[in-house]
VMD Tcl script that draws the C-alpha trace (Angstrom):
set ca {
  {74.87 108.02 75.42}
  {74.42 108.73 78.75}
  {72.77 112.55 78.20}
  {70.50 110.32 76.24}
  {70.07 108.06 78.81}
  {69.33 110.47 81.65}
  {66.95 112.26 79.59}
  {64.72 109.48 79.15}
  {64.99 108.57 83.16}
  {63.96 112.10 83.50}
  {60.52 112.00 81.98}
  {58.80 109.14 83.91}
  {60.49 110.59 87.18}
  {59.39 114.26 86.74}
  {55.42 112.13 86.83}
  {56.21 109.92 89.43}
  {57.49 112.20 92.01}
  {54.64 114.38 92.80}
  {52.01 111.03 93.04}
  {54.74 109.22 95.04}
  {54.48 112.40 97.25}
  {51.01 112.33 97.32}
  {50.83 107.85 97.69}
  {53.05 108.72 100.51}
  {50.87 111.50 102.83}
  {47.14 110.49 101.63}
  {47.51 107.20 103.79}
  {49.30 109.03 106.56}
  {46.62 112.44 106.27}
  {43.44 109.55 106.01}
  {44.76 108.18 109.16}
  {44.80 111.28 110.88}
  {40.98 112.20 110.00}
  {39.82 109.24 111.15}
  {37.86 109.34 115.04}
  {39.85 106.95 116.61}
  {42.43 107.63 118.59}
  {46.05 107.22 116.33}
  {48.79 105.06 117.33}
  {52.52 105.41 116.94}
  {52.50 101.55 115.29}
  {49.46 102.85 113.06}
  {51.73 105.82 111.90}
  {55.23 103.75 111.28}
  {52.63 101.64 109.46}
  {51.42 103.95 107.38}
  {54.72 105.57 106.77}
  {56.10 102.00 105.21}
  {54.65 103.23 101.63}
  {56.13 106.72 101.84}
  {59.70 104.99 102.59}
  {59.55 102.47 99.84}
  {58.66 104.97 96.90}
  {61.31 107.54 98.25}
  {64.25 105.67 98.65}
  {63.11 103.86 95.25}
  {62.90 107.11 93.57}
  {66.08 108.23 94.35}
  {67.89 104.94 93.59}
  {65.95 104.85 90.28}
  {67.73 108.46 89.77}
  {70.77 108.03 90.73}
  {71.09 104.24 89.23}
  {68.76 104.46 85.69}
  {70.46 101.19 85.05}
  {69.26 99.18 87.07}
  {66.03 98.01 88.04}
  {66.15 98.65 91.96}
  {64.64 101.95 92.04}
  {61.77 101.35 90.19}
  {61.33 98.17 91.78}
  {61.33 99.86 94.94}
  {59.04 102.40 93.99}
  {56.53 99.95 92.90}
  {56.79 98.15 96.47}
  {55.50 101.53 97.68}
  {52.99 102.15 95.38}
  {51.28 98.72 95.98}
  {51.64 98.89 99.82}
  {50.01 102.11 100.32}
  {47.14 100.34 97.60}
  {45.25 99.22 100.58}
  {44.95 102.11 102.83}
  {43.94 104.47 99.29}
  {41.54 101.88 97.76}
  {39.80 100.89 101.29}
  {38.80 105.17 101.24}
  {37.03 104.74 97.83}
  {32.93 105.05 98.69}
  {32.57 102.15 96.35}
  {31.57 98.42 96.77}
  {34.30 98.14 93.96}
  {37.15 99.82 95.30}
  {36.71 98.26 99.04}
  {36.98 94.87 97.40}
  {40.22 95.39 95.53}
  {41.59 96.98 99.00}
  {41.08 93.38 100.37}
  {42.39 91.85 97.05}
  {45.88 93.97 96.82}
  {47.40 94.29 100.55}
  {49.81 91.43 100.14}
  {50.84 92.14 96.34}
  {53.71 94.68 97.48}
  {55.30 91.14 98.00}
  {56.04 90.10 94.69}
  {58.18 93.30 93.60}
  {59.80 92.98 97.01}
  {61.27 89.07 96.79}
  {62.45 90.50 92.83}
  {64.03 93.33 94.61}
  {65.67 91.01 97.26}
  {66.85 88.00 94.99}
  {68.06 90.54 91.60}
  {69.79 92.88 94.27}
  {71.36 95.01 92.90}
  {70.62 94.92 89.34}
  {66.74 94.03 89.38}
  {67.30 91.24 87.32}
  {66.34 87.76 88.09}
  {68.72 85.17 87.08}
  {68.39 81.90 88.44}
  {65.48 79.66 88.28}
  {64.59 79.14 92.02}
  {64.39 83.02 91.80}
  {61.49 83.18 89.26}
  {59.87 79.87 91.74}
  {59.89 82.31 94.69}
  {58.26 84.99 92.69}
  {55.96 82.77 90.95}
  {54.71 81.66 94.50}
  {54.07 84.70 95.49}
  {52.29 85.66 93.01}
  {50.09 82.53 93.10}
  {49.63 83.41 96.90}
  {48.89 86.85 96.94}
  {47.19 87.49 93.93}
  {45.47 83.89 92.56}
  {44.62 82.17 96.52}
  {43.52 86.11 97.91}
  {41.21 86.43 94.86}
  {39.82 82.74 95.54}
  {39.55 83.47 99.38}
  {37.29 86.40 98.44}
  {34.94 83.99 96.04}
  {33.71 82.95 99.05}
  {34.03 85.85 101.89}
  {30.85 87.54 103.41}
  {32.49 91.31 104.30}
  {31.44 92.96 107.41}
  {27.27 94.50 107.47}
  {27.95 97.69 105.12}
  {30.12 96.41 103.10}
  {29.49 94.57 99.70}
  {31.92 92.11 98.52}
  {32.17 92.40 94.37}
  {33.81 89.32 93.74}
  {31.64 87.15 96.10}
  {30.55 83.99 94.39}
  {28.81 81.40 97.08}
  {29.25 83.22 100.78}
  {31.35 80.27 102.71}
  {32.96 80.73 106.17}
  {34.39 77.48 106.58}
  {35.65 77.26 102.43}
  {36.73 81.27 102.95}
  {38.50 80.21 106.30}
  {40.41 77.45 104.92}
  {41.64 79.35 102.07}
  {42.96 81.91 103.87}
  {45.21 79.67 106.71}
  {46.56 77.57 103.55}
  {46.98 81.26 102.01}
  {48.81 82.35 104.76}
  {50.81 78.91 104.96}
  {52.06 79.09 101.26}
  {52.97 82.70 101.56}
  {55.21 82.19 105.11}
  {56.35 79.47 103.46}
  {57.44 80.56 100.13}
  {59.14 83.90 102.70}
  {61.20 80.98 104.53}
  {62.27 79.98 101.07}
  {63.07 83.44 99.82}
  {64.75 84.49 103.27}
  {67.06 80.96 102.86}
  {68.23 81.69 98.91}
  {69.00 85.25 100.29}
  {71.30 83.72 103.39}
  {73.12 80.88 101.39}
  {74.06 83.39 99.41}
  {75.38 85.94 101.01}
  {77.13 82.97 102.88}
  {78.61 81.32 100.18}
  {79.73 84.41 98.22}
  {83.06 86.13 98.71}
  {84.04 89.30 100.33}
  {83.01 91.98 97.78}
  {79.69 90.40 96.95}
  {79.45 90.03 100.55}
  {79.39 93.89 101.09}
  {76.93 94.47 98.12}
  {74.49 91.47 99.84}
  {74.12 93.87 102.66}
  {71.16 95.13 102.50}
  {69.63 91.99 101.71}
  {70.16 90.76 105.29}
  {67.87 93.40 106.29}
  {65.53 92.55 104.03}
  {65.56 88.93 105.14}
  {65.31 89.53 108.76}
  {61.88 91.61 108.22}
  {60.82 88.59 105.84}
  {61.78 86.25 109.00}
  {59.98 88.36 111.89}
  {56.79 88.02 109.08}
  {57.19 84.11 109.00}
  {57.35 84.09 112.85}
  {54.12 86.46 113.45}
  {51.87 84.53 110.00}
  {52.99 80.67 111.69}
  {52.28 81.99 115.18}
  {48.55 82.87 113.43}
  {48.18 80.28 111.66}
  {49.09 77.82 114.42}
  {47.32 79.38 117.35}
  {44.83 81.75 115.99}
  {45.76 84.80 117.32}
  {47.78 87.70 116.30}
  {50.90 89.10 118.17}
  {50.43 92.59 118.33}
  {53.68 93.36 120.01}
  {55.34 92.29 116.37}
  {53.51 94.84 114.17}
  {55.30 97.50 115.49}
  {58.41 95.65 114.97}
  {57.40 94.49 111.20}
  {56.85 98.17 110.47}
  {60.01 99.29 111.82}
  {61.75 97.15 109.90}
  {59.57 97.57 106.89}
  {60.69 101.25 106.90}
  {64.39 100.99 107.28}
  {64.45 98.41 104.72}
  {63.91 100.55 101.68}
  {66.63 103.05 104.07}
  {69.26 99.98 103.11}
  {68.53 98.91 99.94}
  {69.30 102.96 99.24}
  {72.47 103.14 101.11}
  {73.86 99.83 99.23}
  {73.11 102.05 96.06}
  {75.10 104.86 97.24}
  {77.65 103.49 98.84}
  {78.85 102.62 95.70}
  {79.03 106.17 94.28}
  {80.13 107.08 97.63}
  {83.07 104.78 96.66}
  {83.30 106.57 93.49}
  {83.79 109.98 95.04}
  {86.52 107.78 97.54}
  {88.82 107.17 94.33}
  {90.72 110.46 95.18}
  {92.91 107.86 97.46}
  {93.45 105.62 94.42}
  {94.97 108.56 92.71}
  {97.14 109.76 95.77}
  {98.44 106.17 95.99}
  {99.51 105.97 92.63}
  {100.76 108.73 92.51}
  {103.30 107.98 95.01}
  {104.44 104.77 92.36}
  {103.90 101.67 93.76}
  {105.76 100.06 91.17}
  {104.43 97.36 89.11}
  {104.65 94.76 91.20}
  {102.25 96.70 93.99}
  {99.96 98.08 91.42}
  {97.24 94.99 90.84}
  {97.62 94.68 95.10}
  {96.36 99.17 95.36}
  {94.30 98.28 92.39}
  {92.69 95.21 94.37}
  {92.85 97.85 98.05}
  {90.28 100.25 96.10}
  {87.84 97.95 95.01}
  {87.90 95.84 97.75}
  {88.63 92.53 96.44}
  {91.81 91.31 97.64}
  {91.96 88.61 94.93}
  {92.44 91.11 92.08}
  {95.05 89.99 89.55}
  {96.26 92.75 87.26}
  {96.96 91.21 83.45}
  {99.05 92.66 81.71}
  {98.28 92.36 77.80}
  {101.43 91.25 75.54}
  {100.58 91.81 71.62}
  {103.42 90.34 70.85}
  {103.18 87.11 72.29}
  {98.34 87.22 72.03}
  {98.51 86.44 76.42}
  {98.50 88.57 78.99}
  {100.97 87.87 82.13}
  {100.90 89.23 85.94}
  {103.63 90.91 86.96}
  {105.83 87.90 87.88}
  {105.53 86.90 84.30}
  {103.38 84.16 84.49}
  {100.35 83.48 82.30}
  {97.16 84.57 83.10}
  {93.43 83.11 81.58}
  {90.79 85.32 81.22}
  {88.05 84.04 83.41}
  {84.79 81.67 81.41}
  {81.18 83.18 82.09}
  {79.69 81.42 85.17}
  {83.15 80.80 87.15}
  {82.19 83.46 89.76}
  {85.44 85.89 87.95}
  {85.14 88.44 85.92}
  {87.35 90.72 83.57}
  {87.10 94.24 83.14}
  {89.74 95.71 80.17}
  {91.88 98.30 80.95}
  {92.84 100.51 77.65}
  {94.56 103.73 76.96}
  {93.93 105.73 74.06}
  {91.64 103.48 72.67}
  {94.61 100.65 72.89}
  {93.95 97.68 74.99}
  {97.24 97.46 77.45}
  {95.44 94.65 80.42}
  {92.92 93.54 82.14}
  {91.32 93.20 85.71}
  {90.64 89.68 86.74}
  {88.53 90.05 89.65}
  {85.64 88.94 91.53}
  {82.57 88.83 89.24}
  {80.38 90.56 92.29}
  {82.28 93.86 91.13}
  {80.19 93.66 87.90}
  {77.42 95.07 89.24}
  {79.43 98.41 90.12}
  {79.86 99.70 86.94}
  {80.97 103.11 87.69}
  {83.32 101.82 90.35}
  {85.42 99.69 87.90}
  {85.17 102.08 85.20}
  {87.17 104.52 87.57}
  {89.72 102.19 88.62}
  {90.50 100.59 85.04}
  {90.61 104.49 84.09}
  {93.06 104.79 86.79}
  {95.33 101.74 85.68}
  {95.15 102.58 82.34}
  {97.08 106.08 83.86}
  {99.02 104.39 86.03}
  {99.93 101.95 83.30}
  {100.61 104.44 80.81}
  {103.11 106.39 83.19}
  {105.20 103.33 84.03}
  {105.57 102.75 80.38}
  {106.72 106.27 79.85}
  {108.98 106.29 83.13}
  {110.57 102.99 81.81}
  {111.28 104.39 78.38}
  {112.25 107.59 79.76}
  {114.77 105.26 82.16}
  {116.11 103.25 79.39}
  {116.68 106.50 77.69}
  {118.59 107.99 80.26}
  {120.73 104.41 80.86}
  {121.22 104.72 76.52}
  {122.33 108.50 76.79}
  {124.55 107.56 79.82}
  {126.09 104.80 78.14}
  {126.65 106.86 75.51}
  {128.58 109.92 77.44}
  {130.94 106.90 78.88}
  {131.62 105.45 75.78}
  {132.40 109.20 74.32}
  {134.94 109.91 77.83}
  {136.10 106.42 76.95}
  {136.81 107.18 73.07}
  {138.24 110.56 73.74}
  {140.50 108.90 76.52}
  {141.85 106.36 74.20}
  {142.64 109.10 71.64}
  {144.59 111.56 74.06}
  {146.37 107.88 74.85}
  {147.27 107.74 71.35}
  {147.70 111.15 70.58}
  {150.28 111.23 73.60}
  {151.88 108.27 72.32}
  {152.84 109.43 68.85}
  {154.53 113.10 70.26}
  {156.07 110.90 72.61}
  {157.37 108.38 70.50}
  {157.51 110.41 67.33}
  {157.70 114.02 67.52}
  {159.40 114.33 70.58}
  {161.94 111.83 70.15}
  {162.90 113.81 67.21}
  {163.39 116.75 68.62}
  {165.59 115.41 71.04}
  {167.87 113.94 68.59}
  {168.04 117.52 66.66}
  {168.63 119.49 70.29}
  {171.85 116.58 70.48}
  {172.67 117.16 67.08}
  {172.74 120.86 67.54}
  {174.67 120.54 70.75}
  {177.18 118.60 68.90}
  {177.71 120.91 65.83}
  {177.37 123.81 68.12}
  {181.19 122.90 69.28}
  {182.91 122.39 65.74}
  {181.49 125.89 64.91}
  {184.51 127.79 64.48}
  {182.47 131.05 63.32}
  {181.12 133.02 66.48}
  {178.36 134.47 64.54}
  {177.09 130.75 63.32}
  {177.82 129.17 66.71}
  {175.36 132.38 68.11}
  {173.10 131.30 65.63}
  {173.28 127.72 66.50}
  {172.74 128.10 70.42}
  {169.75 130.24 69.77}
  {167.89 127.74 67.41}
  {168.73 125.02 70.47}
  {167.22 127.27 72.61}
  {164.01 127.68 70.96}
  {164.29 124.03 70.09}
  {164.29 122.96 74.02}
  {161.22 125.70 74.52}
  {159.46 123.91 71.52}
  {160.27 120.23 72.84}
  {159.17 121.45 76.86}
  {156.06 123.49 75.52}
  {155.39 119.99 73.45}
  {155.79 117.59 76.89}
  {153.19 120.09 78.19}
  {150.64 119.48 75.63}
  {151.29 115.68 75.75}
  {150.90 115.98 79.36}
  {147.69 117.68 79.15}
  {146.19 115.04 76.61}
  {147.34 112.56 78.78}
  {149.34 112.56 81.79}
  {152.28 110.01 81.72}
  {152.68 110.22 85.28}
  {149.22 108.81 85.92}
  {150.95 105.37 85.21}
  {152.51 105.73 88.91}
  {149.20 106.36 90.25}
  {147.18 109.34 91.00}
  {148.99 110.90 94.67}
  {151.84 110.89 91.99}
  {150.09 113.08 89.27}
  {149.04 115.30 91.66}
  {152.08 116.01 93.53}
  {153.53 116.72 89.79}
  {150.89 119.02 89.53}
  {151.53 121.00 92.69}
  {155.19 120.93 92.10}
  {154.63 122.92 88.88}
  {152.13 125.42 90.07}
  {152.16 128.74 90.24}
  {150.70 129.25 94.04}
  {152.14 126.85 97.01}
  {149.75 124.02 96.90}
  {149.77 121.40 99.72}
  {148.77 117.54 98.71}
  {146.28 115.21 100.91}
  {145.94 111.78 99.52}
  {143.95 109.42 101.54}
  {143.05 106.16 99.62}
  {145.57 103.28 99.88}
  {145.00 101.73 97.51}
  {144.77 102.77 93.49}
  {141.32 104.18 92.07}
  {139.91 102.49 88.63}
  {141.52 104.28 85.75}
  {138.47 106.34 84.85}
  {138.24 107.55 88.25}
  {142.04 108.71 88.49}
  {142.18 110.41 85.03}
  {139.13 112.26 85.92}
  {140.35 113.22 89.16}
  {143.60 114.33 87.84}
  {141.45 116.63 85.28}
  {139.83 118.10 87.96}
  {142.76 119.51 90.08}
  {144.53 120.29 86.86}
  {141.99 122.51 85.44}
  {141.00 123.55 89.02}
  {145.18 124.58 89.43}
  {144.96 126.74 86.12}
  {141.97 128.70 87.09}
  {144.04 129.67 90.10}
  {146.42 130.63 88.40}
  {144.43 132.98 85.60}
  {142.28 134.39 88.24}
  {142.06 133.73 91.97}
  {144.91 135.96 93.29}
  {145.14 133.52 95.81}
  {148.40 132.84 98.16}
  {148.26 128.94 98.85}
  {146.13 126.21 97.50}
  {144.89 122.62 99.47}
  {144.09 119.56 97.32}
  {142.73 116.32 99.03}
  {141.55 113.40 97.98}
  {139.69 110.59 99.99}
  {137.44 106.99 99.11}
  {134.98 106.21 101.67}
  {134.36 102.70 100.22}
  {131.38 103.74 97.85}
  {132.19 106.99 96.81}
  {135.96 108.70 95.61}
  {136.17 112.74 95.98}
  {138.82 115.23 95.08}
  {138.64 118.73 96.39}
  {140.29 121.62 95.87}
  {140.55 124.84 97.43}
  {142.06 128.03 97.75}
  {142.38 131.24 99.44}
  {141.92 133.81 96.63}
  {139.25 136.41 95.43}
  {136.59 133.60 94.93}
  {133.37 134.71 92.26}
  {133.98 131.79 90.50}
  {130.94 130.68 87.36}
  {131.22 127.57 85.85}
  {128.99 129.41 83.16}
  {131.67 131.53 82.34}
  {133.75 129.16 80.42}
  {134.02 125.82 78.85}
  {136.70 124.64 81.31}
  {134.72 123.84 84.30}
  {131.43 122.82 82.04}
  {133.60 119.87 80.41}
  {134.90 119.02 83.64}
  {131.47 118.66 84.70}
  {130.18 116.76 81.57}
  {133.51 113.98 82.14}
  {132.08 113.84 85.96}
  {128.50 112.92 85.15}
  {129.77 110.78 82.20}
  {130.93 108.39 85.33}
  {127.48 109.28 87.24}
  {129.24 111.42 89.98}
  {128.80 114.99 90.41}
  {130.97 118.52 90.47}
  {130.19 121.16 92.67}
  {131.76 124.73 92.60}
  {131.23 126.87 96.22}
  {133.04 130.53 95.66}
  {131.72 133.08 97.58}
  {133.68 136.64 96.82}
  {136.23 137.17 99.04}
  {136.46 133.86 100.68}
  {138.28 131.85 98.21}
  {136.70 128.66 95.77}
  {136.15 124.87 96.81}
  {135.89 122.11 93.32}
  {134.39 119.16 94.83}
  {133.94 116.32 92.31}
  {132.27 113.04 94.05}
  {132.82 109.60 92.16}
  {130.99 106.31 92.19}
  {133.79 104.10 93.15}
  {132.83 100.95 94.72}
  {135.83 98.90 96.92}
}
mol new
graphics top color blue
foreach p $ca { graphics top sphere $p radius 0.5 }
foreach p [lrange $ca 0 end-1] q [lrange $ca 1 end] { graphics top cylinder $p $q radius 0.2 }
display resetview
């Protein structure tokens, strides 16, 4: 659609621009080859046509949509009309130069009240034109019924020659038309008072349009009034005749110049504002601080702000608009915003793009979230379950297994004595021995499923582990008061697996375990003096000491440098 569109905007423009070139010097080049003398105000004049049909050529370029470029260009066209018709050597052509000066008018109060689309919309608008018309066209075709032109010239349209009647006609002429300008230049002003901020900003150039209107009034009621003509305000009107078009322009850009600015709507959210901030960065880039961002709820057919509160889609004619905001084809909100930002398509179709990004990511990050928070929930209830089982596990060898044993190591003890055979009673000592190896390699394993001594708190378990260690091992236990469960028992895993390593592989002399709570956090670390190289790649010991760490969100870290010895850190969540 739009190739197609820009196609057909080409056409008429690749015609247009070489006789706007040429409307725009043949004034300015006729001027010059005249024998008078040639004024700067004469020049500015002149150069009001050549302003008009360039700026509007551009606009209609860069804007095919709307009707301000063309509307522009046809200001041009007619105001340079005059000068072009007045050089015809025709009775004909001199007449319709003194029938068209004023008509540039009419396409300039359109382009002034349909700013910035070109379209006329309320009924006093089409009044204001409709005078205009009636004054420049209908009472300057009347006034020439009855004009007598100067000795030379022949006046085409001349019905009954009448000084007084063509007098007459043209001071109520010139009445109607400053008065139907006060009217346009006070539609124009309520306006841009009474509308808010962003319309404001697009009114802008309408204000400059108004003022040269208003300087007009002034200089046709001074005329009218007094009969003469203040020349110092020609060179003023046409001054402000040429920057005019130079505004209406700039309004047009500025809002692709906004456009282009959207690179600091992306940098913003990228940086997340969260949802709560997005409708307010949303509402930052297109400059209406009364944006609402709606966000669409299938489930429920209403959309909701971020608090959570219901949200109505604006009616046509309240002054708010709604632009959708959809992903994928799949409608996920809405912009609720002033109904001034209609008339910047391009503008809102970047932003909603942008929301619908932004949108799209927060959905993503808060699945992704509740995915971790599921996973995480999931590791803790698997250290939880395996806990409970080693709990049991240790119970039953305890209670069962164990307990037996003991009874046959008494039972052995005891028979061992009424032996009378030296053979059997050798036999009967060595099956005790390997029965007290069996029932001490059996407390081992029930110690490493779970720890008994844990029961009388953690300093405990870990002075039983230095006790039985292979390398002297010195204890630091700073909390005073007991960790949670989960936080001892994983602790405890720590320094035991941390102890065995030393033993299989450090060839270290002395070992240093400490263990402190700074009121948030609970850390164990152990170090020792040895060979140091340790990988936690290298085996499964370390790894599942890890995995039971970040199953309680806290965090092992391994330092071994060769030659300097290794340092297990494990950091805990552990509120007081």
């Amino acid at each position: 659609m739009r190739t197609r569109r820009f196609v057909g905007t080409r056409r008429p423009l690749l015609v247009l621009w070489p006789l706007g070139i040429a409307a725009a010097l043949a004034p300015l080049i006729l001027l010059f080859l005249r024998d008078e003398a040639v004024t700067a105000v004469a020049v500015v004049n002149r150069s009001v046509a050549g302003s008009f049909i360039a700026c509007g050529l551009i606009a209609w370029q860069r804007r095919p949509d709307s009707r301000t470029g063309p509307l522009m260009t046809l200001t041009g066209f007619l105001f340079s009309g005059e000068a072009l018709l007045s050089e015809i050597d025709s009775h004909v052509g001199y007449t319709l130069s003194q029938w068209v000066p004023n008509t540039w008018a009419i396409p300039f109060a359109v382009l002034m009240l349909g700013f910035p689309s070109g379209r006329l919309g309320a009924r006093i608008d089409r009044a204001i034109v409709g005078a205009f018309v009636f004054g420049t066209v209908v009472l300057q075709l009347t006034w020439l019924f009855f004009l007598r032109f100067p000795a030379g010239k022949e006046n085409a349209f001349l019905i009954s020659a009448d000084a007084g009647v063509a007098n007459a006609i043209d001071r109520f002429e010139s009445s109607w038309n400053a008065t139907t300008g006060l009217a346009l230049v006070s539609v124009c002003l309520f306006r841009w008072i009474r509308a808010a901020p962003p319309m404001r900003r697009l009114l802008l150039p309408t204000l400059a349009g108004a003022l040269t209107v208003l300087v007009l009034i002034i200089q046709v009621y001074y005329s009218v009034l007094t009969g003469e003509f203040i020349r110092s305000s020609q060179a003023i009107t046409s001054a402000l005749l040429v920057s005019v078009p130079l505004a209406f322009l700039l309004g047009m850009l500025r809002q692709q110049l906004a456009r282009a600015g959207m690179a600091d709507l992306v940098v913003t959210l990228h940086r997340a504002p969260g949802p709560e901030r997005l409708g307010d960065v949303l509402g930052n880039a297109l400059g209406d601080p009364s944006l609402v961002l709606a966000y669409w709820l299938p489930r429920f057919d209403a959309y909701v702000d971020a608090g959570g509160n219901p949200v109505a889609l604006p009616e046509p004619g309240s002054g708010r608009a709604a632009t959708l905001v959809e992903d994928d084809g799949r409608h996920i909100a809405a912009l609720v915003h002033d109904s001034a930002l209609t008339h910047q398509p391009e503008l809102l179709e970047v932003v909603s793009a942008a929301a619908g990004v932004a949108l799209e990511r927060e959905r993503l990050e808060a699945e992704l979230a509740a995915r971790v928070v599921e996973l995480q929930a999931s590791r803790e209830r698997i250290v939880a379950a395996g806990d409970a089982e080693r709990r049991r596990l240790e119970r039953n060898l305890h209670d069962g297994a164990q307990q037996r044993l003991v009874a046959m190591a008494l039972q052995l003890r005891l028979l061992q004595g009424q032996v009378g055979d030296p053979s059997a009673e050798q036999l009967v000592s060595a099956v005790s021995d390997q029965l007290a190896l069996s029932l001490s390699e059996l407390r081992e394993l029930a110690r490493g499923l779970h720890p008994a001594v844990l029961e009388h708190g953690l300093a405990a378990a870990l002075e039983s582990l230095a006790a039985r260690a292979t390398v002297a091992t010195t204890v630091s236990y700073e909390p005073r008061d007991r960790l949670p469960e989960p936080v001892e028992l994983a602790a405890y895993f720590v320094a035991s697996e941390a102890l065995a390593n030393v033993a299989k592989y450090a060839q270290a002399t002395s070992v240093r375990m400490r263990v402190w709570h700074d009121g948030r956090v609970a850390g164990i670390e152990v170090a020792d003096d040895g060979v140091g190289g340790a990988d936690d790649a290298d085996g499964s010991g370390l790894r599942g000491l890890a995995d039971r760490v970040e199953a309680l969100q806290g965090s092992l870290r391994i330092v071994s440098p060769a030659g300097v010895g290794t340092t297990v850190t494990a950091e805990l969540p552990c509120a007081s």
